[in-house]
C-alpha positions as a Markdown table, in Angstrom:
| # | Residue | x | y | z |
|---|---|---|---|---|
| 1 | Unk | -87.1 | 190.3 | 78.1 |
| 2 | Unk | -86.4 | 192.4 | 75.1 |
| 3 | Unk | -85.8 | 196.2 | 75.8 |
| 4 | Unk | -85.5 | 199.4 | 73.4 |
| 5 | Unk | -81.5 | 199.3 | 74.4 |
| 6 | Unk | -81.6 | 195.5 | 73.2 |
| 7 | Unk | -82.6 | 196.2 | 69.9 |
| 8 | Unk | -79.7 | 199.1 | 69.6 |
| 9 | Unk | -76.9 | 197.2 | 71.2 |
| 10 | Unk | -77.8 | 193.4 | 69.7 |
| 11 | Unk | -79.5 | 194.4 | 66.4 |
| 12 | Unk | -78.5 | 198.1 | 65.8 |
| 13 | Unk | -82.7 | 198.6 | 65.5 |
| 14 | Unk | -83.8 | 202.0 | 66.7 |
| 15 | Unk | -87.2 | 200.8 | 68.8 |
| 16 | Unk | -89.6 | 203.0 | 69.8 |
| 17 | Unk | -91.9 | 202.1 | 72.2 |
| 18 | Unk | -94.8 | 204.6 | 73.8 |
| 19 | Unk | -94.9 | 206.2 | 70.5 |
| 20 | Unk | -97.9 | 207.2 | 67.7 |
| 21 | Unk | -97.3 | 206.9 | 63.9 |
| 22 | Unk | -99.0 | 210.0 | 63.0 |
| 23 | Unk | -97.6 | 210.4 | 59.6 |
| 24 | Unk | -95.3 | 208.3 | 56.8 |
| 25 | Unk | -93.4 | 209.8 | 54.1 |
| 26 | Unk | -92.3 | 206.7 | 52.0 |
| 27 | Unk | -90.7 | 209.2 | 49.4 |
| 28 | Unk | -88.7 | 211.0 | 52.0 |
| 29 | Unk | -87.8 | 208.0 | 53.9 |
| 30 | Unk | -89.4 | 209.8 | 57.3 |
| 31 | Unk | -91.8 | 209.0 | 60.0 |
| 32 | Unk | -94.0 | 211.2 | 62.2 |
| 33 | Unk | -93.6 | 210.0 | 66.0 |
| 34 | Unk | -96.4 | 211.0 | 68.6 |
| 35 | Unk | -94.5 | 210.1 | 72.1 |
| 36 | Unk | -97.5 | 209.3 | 74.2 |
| 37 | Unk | -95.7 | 210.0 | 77.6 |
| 38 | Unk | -94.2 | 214.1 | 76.8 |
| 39 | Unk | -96.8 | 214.6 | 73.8 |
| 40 | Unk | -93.8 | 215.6 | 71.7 |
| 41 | Unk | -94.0 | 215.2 | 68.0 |
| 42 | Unk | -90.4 | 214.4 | 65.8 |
| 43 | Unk | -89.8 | 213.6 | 62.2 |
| 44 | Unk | -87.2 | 210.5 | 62.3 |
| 45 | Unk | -85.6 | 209.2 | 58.9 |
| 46 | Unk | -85.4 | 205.7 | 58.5 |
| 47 | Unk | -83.1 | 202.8 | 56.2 |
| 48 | Unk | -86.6 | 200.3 | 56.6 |
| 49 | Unk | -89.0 | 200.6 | 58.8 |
| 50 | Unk | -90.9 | 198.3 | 60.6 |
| 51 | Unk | -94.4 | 199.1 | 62.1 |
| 52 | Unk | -95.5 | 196.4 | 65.2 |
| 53 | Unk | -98.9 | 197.5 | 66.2 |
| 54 | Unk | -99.2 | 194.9 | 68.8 |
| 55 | Unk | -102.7 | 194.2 | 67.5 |
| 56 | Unk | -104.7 | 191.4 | 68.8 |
| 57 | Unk | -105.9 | 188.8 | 66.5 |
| 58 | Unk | -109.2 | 187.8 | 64.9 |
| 59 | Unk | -110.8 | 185.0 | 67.1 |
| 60 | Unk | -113.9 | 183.9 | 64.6 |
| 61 | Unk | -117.1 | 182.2 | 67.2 |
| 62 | Unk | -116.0 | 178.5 | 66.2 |
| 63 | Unk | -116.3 | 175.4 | 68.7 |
| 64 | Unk | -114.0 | 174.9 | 71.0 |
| 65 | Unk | -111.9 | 177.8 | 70.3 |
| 66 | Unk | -111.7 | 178.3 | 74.1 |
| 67 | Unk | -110.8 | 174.8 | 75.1 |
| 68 | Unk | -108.2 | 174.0 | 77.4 |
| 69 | Unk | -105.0 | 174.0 | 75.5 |
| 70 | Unk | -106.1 | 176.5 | 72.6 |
| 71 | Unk | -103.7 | 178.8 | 71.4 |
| 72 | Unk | -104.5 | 183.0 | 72.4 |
């Protein structure tokens, strides 16, 4: 399983998990972070960023869409 210190030792990728983007400067290069465990708020500059939601994805009513071997 991949962990926050994964992504920094393997891939040099600050992760942030347990956070909120509450705001994006894309001409400052700088993102707002909500953590959702202390309530703290921090501007952190960024090379690229990457945002991963973790949203769930659109399952239209078709036929069959909930058979055995379906993807989810």
């Amino acid at each position: 399983m991949a962990t926050e210190q994964t992504f920094r030792t393997q891939f040099a990728i600050d992760c942030r998990t347990r956070c909120e983007v509450v705001g994006i400067s894309s001409g400052k290069k700088t993102v707002d972070l909500k953590n959702h465990v202390t309530g703290d708020v921090t501007t952190e500059r960024y090379d690229k960023l990457v945002l991963s939601p973790g949203a769930a994805p659109i399952r239209p009513p078709l036929p069959g869409i909930d058979l055995p071997g379906s993807s989810r």
